[in-house]
C-alpha positions as CSV (number, residue, x, y, z in Angstrom):
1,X,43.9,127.4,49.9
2,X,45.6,130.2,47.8
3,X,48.4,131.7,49.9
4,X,50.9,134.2,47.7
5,X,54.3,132.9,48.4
6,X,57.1,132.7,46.4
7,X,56.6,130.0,44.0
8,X,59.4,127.6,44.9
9,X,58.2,127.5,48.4
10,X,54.6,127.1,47.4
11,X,55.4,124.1,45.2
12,X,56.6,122.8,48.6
13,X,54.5,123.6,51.1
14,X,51.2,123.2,49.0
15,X,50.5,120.7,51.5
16,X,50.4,122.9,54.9
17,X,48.1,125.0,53.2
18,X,45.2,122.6,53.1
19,X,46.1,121.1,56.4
20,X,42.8,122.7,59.1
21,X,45.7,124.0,61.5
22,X,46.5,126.4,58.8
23,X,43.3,126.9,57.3
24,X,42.4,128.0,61.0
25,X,45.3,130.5,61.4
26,X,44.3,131.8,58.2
27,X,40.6,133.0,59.8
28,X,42.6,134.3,63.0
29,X,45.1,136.6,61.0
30,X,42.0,137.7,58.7
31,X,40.3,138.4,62.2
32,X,43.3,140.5,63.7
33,X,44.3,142.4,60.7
34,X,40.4,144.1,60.2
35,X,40.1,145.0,63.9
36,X,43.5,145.6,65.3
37,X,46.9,147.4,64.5
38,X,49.1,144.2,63.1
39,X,52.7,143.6,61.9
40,X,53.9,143.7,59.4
41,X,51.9,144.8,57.2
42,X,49.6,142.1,55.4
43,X,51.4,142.3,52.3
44,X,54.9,141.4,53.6
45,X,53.7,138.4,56.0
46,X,55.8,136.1,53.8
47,X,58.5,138.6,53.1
48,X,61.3,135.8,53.9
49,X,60.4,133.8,51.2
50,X,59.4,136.5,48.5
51,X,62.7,137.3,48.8
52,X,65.0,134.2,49.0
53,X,63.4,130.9,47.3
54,X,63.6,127.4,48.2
55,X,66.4,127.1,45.8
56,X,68.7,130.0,46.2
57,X,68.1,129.4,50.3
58,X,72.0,128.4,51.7
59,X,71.8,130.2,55.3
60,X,68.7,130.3,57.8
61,X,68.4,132.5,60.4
62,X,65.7,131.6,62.9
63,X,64.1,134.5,64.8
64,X,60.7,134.4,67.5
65,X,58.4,137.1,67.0
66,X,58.3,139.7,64.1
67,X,59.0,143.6,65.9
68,X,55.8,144.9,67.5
69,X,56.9,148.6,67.1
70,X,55.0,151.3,64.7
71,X,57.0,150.9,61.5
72,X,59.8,148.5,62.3
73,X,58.5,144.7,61.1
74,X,58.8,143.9,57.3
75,X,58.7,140.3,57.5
76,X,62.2,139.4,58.2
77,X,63.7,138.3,61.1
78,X,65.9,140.9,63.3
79,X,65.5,143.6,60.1
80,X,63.9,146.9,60.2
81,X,62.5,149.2,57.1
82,X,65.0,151.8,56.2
83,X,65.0,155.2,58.0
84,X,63.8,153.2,61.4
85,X,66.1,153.3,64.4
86,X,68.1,150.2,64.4
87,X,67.0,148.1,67.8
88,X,69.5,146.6,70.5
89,X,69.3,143.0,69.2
90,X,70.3,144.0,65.3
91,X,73.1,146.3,66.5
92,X,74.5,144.0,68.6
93,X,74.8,141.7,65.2
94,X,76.2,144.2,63.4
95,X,78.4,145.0,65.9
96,X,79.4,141.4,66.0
97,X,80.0,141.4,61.9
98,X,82.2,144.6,63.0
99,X,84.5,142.8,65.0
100,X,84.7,139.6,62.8
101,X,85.0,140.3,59.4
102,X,86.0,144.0,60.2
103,X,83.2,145.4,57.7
104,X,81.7,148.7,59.1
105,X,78.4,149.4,60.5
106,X,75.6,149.7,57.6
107,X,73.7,153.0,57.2
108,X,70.4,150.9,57.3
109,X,69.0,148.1,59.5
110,X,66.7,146.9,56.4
111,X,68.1,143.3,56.0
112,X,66.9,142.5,52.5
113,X,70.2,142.4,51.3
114,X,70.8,139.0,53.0
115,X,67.9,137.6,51.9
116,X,68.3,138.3,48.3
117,X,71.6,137.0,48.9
118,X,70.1,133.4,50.2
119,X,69.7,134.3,53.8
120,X,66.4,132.7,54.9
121,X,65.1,135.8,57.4
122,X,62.8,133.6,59.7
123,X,60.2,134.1,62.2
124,X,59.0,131.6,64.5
125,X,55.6,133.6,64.1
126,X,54.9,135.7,61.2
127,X,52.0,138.2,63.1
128,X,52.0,140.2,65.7
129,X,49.7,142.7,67.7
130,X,51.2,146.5,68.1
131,X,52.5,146.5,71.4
132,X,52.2,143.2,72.9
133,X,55.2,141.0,71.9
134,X,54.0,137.0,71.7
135,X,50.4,137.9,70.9
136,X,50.2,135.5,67.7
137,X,52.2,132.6,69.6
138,X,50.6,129.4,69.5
139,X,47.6,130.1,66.9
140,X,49.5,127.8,64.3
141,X,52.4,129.7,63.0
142,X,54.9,127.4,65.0
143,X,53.9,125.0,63.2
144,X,53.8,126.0,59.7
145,X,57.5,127.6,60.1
146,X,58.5,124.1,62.0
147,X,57.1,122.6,58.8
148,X,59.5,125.1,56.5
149,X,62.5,123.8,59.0
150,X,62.0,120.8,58.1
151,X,61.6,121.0,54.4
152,X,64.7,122.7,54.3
153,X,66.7,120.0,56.2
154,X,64.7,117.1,54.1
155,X,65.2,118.5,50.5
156,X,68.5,120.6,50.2
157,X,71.8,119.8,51.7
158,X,74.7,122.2,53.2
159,X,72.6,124.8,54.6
160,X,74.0,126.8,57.6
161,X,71.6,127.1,60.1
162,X,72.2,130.2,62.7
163,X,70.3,129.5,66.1
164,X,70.8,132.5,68.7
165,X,69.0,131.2,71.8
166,X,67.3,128.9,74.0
167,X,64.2,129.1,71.6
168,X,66.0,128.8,68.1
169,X,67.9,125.7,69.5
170,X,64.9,124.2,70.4
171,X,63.1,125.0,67.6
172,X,66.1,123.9,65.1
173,X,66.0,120.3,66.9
174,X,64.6,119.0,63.7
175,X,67.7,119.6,61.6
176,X,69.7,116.6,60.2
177,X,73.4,118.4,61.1
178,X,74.7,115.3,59.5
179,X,73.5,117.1,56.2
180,X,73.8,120.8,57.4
181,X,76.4,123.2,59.6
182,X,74.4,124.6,62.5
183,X,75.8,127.4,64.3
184,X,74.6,128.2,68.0
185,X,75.3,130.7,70.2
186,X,73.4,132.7,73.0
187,X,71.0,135.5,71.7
188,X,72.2,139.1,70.4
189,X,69.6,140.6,72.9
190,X,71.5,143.0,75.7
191,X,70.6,141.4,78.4
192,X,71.9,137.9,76.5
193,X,74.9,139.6,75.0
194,X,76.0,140.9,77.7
195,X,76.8,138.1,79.7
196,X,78.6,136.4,77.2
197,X,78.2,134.0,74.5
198,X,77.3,136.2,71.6
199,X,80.0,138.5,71.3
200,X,83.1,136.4,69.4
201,X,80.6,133.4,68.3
202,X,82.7,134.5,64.9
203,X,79.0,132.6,62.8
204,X,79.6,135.2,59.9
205,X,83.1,134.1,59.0
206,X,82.5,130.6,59.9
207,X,79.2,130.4,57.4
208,X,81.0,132.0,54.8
209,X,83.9,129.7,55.3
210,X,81.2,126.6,55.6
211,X,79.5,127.8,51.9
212,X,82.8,128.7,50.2
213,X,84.4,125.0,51.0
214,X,81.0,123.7,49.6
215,X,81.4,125.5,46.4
216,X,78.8,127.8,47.6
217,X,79.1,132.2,47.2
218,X,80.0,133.1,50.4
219,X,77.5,136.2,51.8
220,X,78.1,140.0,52.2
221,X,77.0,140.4,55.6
């Protein structure tokens, strides 16, 4: 099956493309996107990877469910297009880059510049329906990103893995942190945030800290 992915990634994960489960998927997304309102748009399903590759890939960032608001998904995890309000979750990370690296607020929410830096922007599911969080959840995308999880933690080594949450710790079970530097820490969500755990989880510093003693380029967050 012809999917248009990066090329790096598609090298790797030929294989998921021919499996039924994702053939499957395939015919459900089709479906969705010609009869409903679906995000992000079609073209940037597999933003994450167009815009880090397998090889440049040194932090992951492990989301749920892409925004399900007119105008904010663009296939990253936690980012929002330019010129769109910034939502609770992403200013509470900022917030937290604020208070550990001391770097001041950004004048966008659009976090491409992470992923072009090697920051792995990813979804647990890629789709969603406008206004109805969790609508693509269990149609197969679970498995194709635990598949990408696990390709990461098989083929490369030193990767810092950033797992906010109940979910993204259970999802990130698969990773050998004998090979890897997983960070964990309760979700940047208000409710989450607020009770403690995210706020002071210092996981900016500490990455860059990780990749830098590896001989890696630290990130601009």
């Amino acid at each position: 099956m012809e999917v248009k992915i990066e090329e790096s990634w598609k090298e790797r994960l030929a294989p998921e493309f021919e499996k039924p489960y994702f053939q499957e998927l395939v015919s459900f997304v089709k479906e969705e996107y010609s009869n409903k309102q679906i995000y992000p748009p079609a073209k940037q399903i597999f933003n994450a990877f167009n815009h880090c590759s397998f090889d440049n890939c040194r932090v992951v960032i492990l989301g749920q469910d892409p925004y399900h608001g007119a105008g904010q998904a663009n296939g990253l995890c936690f980012s929002v297009n330019d010129g769109i309000r910034m939502p609770p979750s992403l200013l509470n990370i900022f917030k937290e880059i604020q208070n550990d690296l001391g770097k001041p607020f950004p004048p966008t929410g659009n976090l491409e510049r992470w992923a072009s830096q090697g920051v792995l922007l990813l979804n647990a599911t890629l789709t969603v329906q406008a206004a109805s969080a969790g609508s693509h959840q269990n149609k197969g995308w679970e498995k194709f990103t635990d598949a990408v999880i696990k390709c990461i933690s098989n083929e490369k080594k030193d990767v810092v893995f950033l797992l906010w949450g109940k979910y993204a710790q259970d999802k990130g079970a698969v990773i050998d942190a004998k090979k890897h530097f997983v960070l964990k820490s309760k979700h940047p969500s208000p409710m989450s945030a607020n009770s403690g755990g995210w706020f002071g989880n210092h996981h900016f510093s500490k990455a860059n800290a990780y990749l830098e003693q590896h001989g890696l380029q630290p990130i601009n967050w």
